[in-house]
N, C-alpha and C positions, 0 to 999 in steps of 0.2 A: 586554462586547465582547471582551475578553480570549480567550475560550473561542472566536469565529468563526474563526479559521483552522480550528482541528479539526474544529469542526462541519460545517465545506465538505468538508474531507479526507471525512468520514461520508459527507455527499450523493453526494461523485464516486462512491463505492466503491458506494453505492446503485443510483446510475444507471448505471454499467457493468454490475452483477451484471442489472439489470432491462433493459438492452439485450440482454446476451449471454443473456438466456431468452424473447427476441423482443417484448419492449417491452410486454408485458402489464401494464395501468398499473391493473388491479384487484390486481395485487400488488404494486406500489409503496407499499406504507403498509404493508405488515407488512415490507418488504424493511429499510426506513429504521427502523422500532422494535428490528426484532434487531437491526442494525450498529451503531445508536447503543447500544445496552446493553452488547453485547460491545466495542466501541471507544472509547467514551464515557459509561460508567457514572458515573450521581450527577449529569451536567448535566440544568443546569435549561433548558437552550436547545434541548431536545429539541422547542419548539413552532416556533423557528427552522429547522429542520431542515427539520423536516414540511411547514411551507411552503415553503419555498424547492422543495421536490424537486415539491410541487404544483402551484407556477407554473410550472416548467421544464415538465411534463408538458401541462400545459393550453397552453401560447406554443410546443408544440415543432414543430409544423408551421411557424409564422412563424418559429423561430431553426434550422431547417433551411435553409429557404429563404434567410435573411442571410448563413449561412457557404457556402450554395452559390455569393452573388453575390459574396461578397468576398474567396473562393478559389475561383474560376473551375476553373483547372486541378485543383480536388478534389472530384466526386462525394461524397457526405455519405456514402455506403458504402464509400467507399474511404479516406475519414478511417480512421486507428486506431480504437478502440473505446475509448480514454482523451482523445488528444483531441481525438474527437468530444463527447466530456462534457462533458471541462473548457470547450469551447468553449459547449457550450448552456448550460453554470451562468453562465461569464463574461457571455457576452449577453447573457442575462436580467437578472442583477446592473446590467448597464452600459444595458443599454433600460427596465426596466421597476420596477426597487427604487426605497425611497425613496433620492432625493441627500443629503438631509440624514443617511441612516444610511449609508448604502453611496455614499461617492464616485465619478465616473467613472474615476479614478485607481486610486482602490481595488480596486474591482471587475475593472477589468485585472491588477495587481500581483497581486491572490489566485490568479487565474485563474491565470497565468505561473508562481508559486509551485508552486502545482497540475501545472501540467504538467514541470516540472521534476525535481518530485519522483516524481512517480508514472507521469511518458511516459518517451520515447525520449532520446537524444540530442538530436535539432534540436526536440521538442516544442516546447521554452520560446519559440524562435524562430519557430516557424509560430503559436502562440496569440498572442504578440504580435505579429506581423502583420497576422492577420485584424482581433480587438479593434483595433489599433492602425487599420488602414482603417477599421474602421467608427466608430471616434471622430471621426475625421477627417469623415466625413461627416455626425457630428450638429452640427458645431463647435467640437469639442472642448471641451464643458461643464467648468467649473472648471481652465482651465490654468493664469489669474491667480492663481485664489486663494490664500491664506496658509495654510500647513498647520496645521491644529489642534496646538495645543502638547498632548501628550500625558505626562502623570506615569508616570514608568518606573518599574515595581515594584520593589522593592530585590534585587539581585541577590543572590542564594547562593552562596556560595565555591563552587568544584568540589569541596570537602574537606569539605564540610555537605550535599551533597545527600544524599539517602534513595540506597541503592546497591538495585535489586530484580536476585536472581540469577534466570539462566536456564537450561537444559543444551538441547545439542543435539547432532547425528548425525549422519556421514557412512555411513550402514547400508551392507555390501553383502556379497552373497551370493555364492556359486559354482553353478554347472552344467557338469559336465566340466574345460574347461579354461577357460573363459570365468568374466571376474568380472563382476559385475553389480552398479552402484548403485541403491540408493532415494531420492526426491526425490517432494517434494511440487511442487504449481502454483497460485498462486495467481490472483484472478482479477483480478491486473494483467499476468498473463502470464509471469511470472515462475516460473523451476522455483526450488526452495531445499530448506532442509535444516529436518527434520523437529523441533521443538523444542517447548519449552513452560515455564511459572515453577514455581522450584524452591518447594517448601514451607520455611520457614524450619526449622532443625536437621535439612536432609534433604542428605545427602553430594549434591554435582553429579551423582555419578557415578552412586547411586542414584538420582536423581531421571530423570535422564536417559533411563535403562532403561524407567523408569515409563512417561512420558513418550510415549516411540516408540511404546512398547505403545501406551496410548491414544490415540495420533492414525493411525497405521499400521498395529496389529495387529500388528505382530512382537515375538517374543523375542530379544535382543540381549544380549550380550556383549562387553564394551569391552575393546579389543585396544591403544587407545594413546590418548594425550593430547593433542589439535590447538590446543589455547593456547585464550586468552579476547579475544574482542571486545565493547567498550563501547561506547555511545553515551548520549547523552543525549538524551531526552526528556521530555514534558510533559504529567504528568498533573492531570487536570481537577480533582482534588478539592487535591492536594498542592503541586501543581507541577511544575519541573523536579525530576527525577531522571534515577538513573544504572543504566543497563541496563548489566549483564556478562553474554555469555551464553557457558558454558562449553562449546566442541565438544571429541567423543570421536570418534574411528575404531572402528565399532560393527558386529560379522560376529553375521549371521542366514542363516537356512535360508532358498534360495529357494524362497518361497513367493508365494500370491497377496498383495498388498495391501489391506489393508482400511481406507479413509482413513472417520475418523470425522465425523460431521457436524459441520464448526464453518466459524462465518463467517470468509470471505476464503482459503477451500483451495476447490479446486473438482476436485484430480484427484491421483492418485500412481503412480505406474508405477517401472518396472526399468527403468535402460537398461545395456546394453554399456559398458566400461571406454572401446572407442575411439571412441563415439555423444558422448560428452558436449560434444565439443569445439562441436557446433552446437545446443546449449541457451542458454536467455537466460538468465543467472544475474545478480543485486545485484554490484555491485562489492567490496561485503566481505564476500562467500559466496567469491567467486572464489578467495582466497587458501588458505579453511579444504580447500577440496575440493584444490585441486591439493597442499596437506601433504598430504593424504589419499590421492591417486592414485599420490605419490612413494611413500610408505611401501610401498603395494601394489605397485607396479612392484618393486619391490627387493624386495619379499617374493616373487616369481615363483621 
């Protein structure tokens, strides 16, 4: 059980990539075997997965229809396209799983998780909304109950996890007087910055180079040092670990883009120095690009 939050994170990303290429449910089953290999290699929950994205697909006419009646004021095409997801995984989970493996509580909580991390701003508040009205309406199945007492894995110092390095790149180019950045999109809607894991005894900076090349097609040249951002996450086979990924300020020739195929990019483009300000960017992208824009402004 340990391993279902991730495995749901797979399905969302599943079922948003399989909306956004028009809901072609003969491709939903190789959709869900790449994402879980590239984002969930070595889980054995991969039959979890499978099904869960199979009942969402076969109930989706009836869990359209639930979120159309219990958000009135939201046509299901005018939902976002994440969550509209997260909303049909959570429904499903909350009408139609087992109780005894997926609680009604549950089943909401992941979903809300879900949108929080991977929607908007007000996501986490409109999923539990909906979920929450329509709990209400089946009578809120287990509100009494006593929460299963759960054995907590033993925690790892922050000073013992596995540390995995990563480099990445604020690329940008010139044409006349105009600068121009590169940015990848992924298919949470999100623009970011172009990256990937370093090889262990491979310099960031080298690796970095490498890197761009193979997701972007560019030849790059690191011009300056934009610091390191960590986090932690949670790998399936190991555990929690500690991502560092190292950003550079990285000048290339403008040229075309060539975004290479890997799951979860869906698009790369140039934009304008002064275009950027109305892109969707991660909150801790935000900080590396504007280092990045400063340096360049003062370099004019």
């Amino acid at each position: 059980m340990a391993n279902r939050h991730l495995s749901r994170s797979v399905v969302l990303q599943s079922l948003f990539e399989w909306d956004s290429r028009g809901g072609n449910d003969l491709e939903a089953a190789a959709i869900i075997r790449r994402n879980a290999k590239e984002f969930a290699p070595g889980m054995a929950d991969i039959s979890f997965m499978e099904e869960l994205t199979k009942g969402i697909l076969a109930k989706k006419e009836d869990l359209n229809q639930i979120i159309e009646k219990a958000a009135p004021d939201w046509p299901i095409d005018k939902i976002s396209p994440v969550d509209r997801n997260v909303l049909r995984l959570g429904l499903y989970e909350l009408l139609f799983a087992d109780r005894q493996e997926v609680p009604a509580k549950v089943a909401i909580n992941e979903a809300i998780e879900l949108a929080k991390t991977f929607g908007g701003e007000t996501s986490g508040r409109f999923v539990n909304g909906v979920l929450g009205a329509v709990y209400k309406e089946l009578g809120e199945p287990g509100k009494d109950a006593a929460p299963a007492k759960k054995k907590k894995p033993a925690e790892v110092p922050y000073d013992q996890m596995p540390i995995q390095h990563l480099g990445g790149a604020v690329v940008y180019g010139k044409e006349g007087a105009n600068i121009y950045l590169a940015f990848v999109h992924d298919i949470f809607g999100h623009w970011t910055l172009s990256k990937g894991k370093i090889p262990d005894g491979v310099e960031p900076a080298v690796g970095t180079v490498n890197k761009v090349k193979e997701e972007i097609g560019l030849d790059v040249a690191i011009k300056a040092d934009l610091g390191t951002n960590e986090y932690i996450a949670n790998d399936p086979e190991i555990g929690k670990i500690r991502k560092q990924v190292h950003y550079y300020l990285a000048e290339s020739d403008f040229i075309d883009l060539k975004l290479a195929k890997k799951p979860g990019l869906d698009d790369a483009k140039w934009f304008r120095l002064a275009d950027i300000l109305e892109l969707n960017f991660y909150n801790d992208i935000l900080p590396i690009v504007t280092k990045a824009v400063t340096i360049l402004s003062e370099g004019k």
